[in-house]
N, C-alpha and C positions, 0 to 999 in steps of 0.2 A: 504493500500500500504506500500509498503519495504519505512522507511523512510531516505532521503539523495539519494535511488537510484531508476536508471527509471525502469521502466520493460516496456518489449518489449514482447508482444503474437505473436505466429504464430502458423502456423495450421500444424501439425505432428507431431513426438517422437524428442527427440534431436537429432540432428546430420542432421537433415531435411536441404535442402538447402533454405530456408528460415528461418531457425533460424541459419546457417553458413552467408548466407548475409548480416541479423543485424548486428552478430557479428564482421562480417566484414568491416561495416560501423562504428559503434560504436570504434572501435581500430584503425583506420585508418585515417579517417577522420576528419580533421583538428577542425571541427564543437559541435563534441563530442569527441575527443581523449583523456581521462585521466577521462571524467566523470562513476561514476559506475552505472552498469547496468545490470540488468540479465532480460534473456529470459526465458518466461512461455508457456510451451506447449499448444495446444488444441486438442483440437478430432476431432472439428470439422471448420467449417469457421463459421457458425452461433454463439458458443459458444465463438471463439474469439472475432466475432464482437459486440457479447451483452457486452462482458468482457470489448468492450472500451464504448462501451452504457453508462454503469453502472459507469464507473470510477474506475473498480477493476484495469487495468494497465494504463499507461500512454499513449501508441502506440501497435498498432501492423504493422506490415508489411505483406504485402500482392502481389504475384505474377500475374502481369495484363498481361504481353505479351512476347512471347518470337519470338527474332531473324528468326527461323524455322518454327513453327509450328502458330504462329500469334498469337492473342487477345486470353487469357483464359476466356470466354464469363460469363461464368457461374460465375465468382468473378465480373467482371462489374455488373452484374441481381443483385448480392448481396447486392453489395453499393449501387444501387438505390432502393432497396426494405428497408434497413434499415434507413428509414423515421421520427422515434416516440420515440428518438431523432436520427436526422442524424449524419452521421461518414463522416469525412472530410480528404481528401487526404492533407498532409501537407508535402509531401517530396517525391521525385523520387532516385531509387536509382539500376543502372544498375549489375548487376553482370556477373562474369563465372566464374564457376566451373566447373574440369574435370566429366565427367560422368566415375564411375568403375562397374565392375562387380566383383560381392562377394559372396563368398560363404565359407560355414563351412573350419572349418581347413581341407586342405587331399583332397580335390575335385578338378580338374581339368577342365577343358575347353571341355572335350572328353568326361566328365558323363553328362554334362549339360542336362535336358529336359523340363525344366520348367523356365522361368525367367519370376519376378514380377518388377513392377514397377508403376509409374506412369505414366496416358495417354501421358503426353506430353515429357516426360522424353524416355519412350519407340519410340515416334515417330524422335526423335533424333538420336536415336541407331540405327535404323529397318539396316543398311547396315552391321553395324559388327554381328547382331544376324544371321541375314541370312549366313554370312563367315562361320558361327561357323562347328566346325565336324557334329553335329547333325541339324542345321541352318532349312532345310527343315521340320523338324518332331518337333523343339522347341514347347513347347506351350507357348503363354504370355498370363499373368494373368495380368490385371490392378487393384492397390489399391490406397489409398486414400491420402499415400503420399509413397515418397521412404522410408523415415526412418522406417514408419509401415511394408513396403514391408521386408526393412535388419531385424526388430523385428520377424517376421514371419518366415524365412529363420532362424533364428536363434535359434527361438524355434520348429523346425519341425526336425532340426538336420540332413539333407538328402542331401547325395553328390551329386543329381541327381538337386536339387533346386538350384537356384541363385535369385540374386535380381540387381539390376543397381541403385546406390547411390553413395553418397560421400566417401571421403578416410576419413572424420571423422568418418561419419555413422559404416562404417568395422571396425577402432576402438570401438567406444560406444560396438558395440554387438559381441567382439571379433571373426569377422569373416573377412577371406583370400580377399585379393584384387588379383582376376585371371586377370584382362587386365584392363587399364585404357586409360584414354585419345580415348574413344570409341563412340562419337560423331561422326557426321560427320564433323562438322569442330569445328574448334577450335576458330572460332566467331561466336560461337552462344551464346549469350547475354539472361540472362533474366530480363526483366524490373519490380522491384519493387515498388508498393505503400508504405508510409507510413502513417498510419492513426491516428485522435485523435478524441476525441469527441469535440472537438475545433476547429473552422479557424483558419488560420493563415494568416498575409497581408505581402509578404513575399517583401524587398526592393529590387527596381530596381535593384540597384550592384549583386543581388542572381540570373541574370538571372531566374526571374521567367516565369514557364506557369503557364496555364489553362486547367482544363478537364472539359467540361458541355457532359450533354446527353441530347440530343433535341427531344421532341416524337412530330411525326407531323403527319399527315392521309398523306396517299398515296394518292398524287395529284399532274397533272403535273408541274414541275419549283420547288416542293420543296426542291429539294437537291443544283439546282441552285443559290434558294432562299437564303439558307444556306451560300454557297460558296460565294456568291456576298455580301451578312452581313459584312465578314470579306475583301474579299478581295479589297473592292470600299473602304475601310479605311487604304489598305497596311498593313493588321497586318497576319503575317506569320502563316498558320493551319502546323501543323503538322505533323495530326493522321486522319482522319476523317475516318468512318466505320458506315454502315447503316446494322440494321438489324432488322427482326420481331419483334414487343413486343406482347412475349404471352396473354398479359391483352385482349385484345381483337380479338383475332383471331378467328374466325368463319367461318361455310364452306361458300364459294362460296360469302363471303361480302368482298367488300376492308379491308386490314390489318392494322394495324399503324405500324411504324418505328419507331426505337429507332435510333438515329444518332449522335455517341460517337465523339467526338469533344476533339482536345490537341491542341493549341495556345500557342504561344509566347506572352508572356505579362500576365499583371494581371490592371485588371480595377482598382483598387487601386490608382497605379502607372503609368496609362495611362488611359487616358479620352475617348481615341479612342474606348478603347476593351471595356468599356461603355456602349458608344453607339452601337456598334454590337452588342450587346446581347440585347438592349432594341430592335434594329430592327431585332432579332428573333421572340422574345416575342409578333413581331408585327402579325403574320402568325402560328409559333409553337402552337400545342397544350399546351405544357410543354418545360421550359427550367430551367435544374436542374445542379445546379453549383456543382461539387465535389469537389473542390479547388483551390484554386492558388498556388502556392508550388514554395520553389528553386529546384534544380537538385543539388545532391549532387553528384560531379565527381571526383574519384582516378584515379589514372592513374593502364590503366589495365593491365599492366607490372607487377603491384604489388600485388600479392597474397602470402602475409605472412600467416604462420603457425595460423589456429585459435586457440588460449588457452580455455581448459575446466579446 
C-alpha cells in the first residue's frame, strides 16, 4: 500500500460515478477532509472485493441502491458470497450526480443511434432517450460501468455513438457533453457502501445502522417472525427486502429467502439490537451481519468541482 495514504477501489475506469462519490466524500466531509487518498480502478467487482480480501487497498466503495431503480441485487449476492475472509460495510454514503450525454467532438443530439451505459444508469434516463430526434429507432447497449461505456464511445470515434456518464467522465476521455441534467428527477440519490476487511463498532453520536441478510426456508410467519424481532424491542428497520437465494432453488421444492435487513442502531451500542438478532438466530437459517457503520451526510446542496 501507498504509505501515509488511503486508497479507495471501485469498480470502472476513472471518472466512474463511484470513484466521483469517494472523491466526493473524501474532500468534503468533515471525517476525512484534508486526509490523502487516491482511488484504484477495477474491472471488475470481484477483483475489487479480493483487493480488500487481500489488504492491497484500505476500502473500496461500492453502489447498493438507488433512489429509482431500487437494491443493485447482484453487489448484495456479492458481499455475502465473499465469506473466506468476509468484507464488512463500514460507512454509508448517499450521492447525486447529474447524468450527461456525451459524445465525440462534432456530434449532435440528431446523429445519435446508439447510447451505452449502465443498466441502472440507463433506467434513469429511459424518458429523455425516448425525446430524442431518433428516441424510437435508438438502440441501448448496456456495459459494465458508465466510464467503460465514455472509454468505448471514445475509442470507436463515431458521431452516430453516445454514452450517458458524468461531466468528469467527458473530461477524462475528451469527449462533448450534448444534454445534461437528463435524469428524470433531480433526487435521484445513489446509496453507497463503504467497505474494509475490518468491522468497525461505530459510536452512538455517529448515528449508526445495521445491515444483516437473514436466509430463512419459506415458511409461514417468517417475514412476521423477522419484523416482530425488531419491532417488540422498538428498534426502527429501515430497508427490509426479501428475495430468492439461488443456493438452493430447485424445481417444484420450497425456495429459501434471503431477507436484507438496515436498522437503526448497532448492538455494540445498544443491548436491544442484541437481543433481536439472537431472537432471529432463534428460527433463521443464517443470520449474517454486514456491518454496523455511521452515515456519513453532506449537505446535498453541495457538489463542489471534483479535482483530478
Amino acid at each position: 500500500m501507498a504509505e501515509g495514504k488511503i486508497l479507495l477501489g471501485y469498480h470502472g475506469s476513472p471518472g466512474a460515478y463511484a470513484d466521483n462519490a469517494a472523491r466526493h466524500l473524501f474532500q468534503n466531509h468533515a471525517t476525512f477532509r484534508g486526509k490523502p487518498f487516491e482511488t484504484v480502478p477495477y474491472d471488475t467487482l470481484n477483483q475489487m472485493l479480493s483487493a480488500v480480501q487481500n489488504g492491497d487497498i484500505h476500502q473500496a466503495i461500492l453502489p447498493v441502491e438507488n433512489s429509482l431503480s431500487g437494491t443493485i441485487h447482484a453487489n448484495f449476492d456479492k458481499l455475502i458470497k465473499m465469506s473466506n475472509p468476509r468484507v464488512f460495510v463500514v460507512g454509508e454514503y448517499v450521492f447525486y450526480e447529474p447524468c450527461c450525454l456525451i459524445g465525440v467532438k462534432g456530434s449532435r443530439v440528431e446523429d445519435i443511434q446508439e447510447i451505452q451505459s449502465h443498466t441502472h444508469i440507463i433506467e434513469q434516463c429511459m424518458e429523455f432517450i425516448h425525446s430524442l430526434p431518433n428516441g424510437d429507432s435508438i438502440t441501448i447497449s448496456q456495459g459494465e460501468s458508465t466510464s467503460s461505456c465514455a472509454k468505448h464511445v471514445s475509442e470507436r470515434n463515431e458521431r452516430q455513438l453516445a454514452a450517458i456518464a458524468s461531466k468528469n467522465t467527458a473530461q477524462i476521455y475528451d469527449l462533448e457533453i450534448l444534454a445534461t441534467g437528463i435524469e428524470q428527477s433531480s433526487s435521484i440519490f445513489t446509496r453507497y457502501f463503504l467497505l474494509s476487511k475490518d468491522p468497525i463498532v461505530p459510536e452512538r453520536h455517529m448515528s449508526p445502522k445495521s445491515s444483516y441478510a437473514v436466509i430463512m426456508n419459506n415458511k409461514p410467519g417468517a417475514l412476521f417472525k423477522t419484523l416482530g424481532s425488531f419491532a417488540m424491542r422498538d428498534i426502527n428497520i429501515l430497508k427490509i427486502e426479501s428475495r430468492p437465494s439461488t443456493r438452493t432453488i430447485r424445481y417444484a421444492t420450497p425456495w429459501e429467502y434471503i431477507i436484507y435487513i438496515d436498522i437503526d442502531g448497532a448492538m455494540e451500542t445498544n443491548p436491544l439490537v442484541e437481543k433481536a438478532v439472537d431472537n432471529l438466530k432463534e428460527f433463521a437459517t443464517q443470520v449474517i451481519k454486514l456491518g454496523s457503520y455511521p452515515r456519513y451526510i453532506n449537505d446535498m446542496g453541495d457538489f463542489s468541482p471534483i479535482c483530478y
